[in-house]
VEXDREN-2710 file (C-alpha; in Angstrom, 1 decimal):
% VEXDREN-2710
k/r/px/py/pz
1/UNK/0.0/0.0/0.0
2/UNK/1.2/3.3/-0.9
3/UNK/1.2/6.1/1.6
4/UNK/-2.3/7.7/-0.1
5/UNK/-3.6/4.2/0.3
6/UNK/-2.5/3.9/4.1
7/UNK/-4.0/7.6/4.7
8/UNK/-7.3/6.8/3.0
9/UNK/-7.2/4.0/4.7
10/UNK/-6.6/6.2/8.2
11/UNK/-9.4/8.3/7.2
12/UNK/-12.2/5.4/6.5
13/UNK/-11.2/4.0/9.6
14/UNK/-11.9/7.1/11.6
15/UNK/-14.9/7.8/9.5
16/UNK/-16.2/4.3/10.6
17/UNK/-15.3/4.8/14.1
18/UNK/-17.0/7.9/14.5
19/UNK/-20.3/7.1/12.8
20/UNK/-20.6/3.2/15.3
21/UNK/-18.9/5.0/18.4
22/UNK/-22.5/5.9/20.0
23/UNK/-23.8/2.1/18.9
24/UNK/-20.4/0.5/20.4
25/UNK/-20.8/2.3/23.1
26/UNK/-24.4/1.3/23.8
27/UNK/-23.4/-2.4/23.2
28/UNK/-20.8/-2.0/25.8
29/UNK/-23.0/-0.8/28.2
30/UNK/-25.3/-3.7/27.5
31/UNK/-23.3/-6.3/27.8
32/UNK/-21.6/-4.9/31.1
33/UNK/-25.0/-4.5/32.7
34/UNK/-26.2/-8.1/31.6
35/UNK/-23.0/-9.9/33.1
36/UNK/-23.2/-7.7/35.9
37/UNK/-27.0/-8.9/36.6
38/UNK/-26.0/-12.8/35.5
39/UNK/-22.7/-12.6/38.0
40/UNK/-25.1/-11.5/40.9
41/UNK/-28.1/-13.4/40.4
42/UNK/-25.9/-17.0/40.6
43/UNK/-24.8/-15.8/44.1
44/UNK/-28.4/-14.9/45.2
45/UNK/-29.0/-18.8/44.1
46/UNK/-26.9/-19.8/46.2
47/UNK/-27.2/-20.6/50.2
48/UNK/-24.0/-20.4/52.5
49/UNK/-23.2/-23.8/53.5
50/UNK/-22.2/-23.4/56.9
51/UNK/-26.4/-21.8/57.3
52/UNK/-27.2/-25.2/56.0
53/UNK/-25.5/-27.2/58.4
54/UNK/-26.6/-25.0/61.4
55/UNK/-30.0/-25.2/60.6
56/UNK/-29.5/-29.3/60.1
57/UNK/-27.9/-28.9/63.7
58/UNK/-30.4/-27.1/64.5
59/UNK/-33.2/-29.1/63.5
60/UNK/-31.6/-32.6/65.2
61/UNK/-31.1/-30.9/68.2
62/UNK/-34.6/-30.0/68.4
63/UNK/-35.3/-33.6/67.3
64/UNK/-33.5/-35.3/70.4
65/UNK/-34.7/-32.6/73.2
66/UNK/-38.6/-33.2/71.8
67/UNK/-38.1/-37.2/71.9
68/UNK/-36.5/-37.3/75.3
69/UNK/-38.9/-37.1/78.0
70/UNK/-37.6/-34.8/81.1
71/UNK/-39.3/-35.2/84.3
72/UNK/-39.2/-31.9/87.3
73/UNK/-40.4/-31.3/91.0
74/UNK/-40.8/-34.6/93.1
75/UNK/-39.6/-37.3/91.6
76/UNK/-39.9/-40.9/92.9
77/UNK/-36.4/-43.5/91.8
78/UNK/-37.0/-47.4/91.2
79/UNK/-40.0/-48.2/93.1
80/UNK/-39.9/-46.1/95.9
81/UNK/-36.2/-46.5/96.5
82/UNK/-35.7/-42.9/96.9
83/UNK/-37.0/-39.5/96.0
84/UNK/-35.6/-36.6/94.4
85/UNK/-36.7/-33.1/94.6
86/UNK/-35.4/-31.5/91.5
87/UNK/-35.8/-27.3/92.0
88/UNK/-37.2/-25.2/89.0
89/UNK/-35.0/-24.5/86.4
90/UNK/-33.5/-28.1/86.4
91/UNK/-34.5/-31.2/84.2
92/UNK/-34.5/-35.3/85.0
93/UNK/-33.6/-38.1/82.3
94/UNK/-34.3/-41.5/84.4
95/UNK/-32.2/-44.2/83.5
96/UNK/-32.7/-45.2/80.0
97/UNK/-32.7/-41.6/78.6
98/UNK/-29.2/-40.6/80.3
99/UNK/-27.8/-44.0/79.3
100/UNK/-28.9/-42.9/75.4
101/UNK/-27.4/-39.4/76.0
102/UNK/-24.0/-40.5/77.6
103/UNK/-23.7/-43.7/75.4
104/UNK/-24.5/-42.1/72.2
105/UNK/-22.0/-39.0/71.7
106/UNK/-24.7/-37.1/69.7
107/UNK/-26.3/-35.0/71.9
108/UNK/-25.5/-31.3/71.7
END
């Protein structure tokens, strides 16, 4: 290409440039606002993990309090062995229900 050539060629170039700037830029814009949403809404999908395995927690630990059956005020051990008094505020597990806690590791 001779150096008229590479000027014209300058000049078309420009000319091009100037008439598609406003459209590029528009497109730009676009296409930065559309990832921007897509980028946010995947972490909106998603949960934290460590929320999940509180509530899980959560939820078992609610599990084993409602199954076990606590006992309060007078309470009277193995026939009539003995009785206990246990004050407000405090909670019994006879036997078999402290043996399951103690035994089992999995109460929190």
């Amino acid at each position: 290409m001779d150096r008229s050539g590479k000027t014209r060629w300058k000049k078309l170039k420009k000319k091009v440039i100037n008439k598609y700037k406003s459209k590029i830029m528009l497109m730009k814009k676009i296409i930065l606002c559309l990832s921007a949403f897509i980028y946010s809404a995947t972490f909106v999908a998603q949960t934290d993990s460590t929320q999940i395995e509180a509530e899980n927690l959560a939820h078992m630990i609610d599990s084993i309090h409602s199954s076990l059956k606590y006992e309060t005020g007078k309470i009277d051990l193995q026939s009539g062995t003995a009785t206990l008094n246990v004050p407000q505020g405090y909670k019994f597990l006879n036997g078999t229900q402290s043996n399951y806690v103690l035994t089992t590791g999995r109460f929190y």
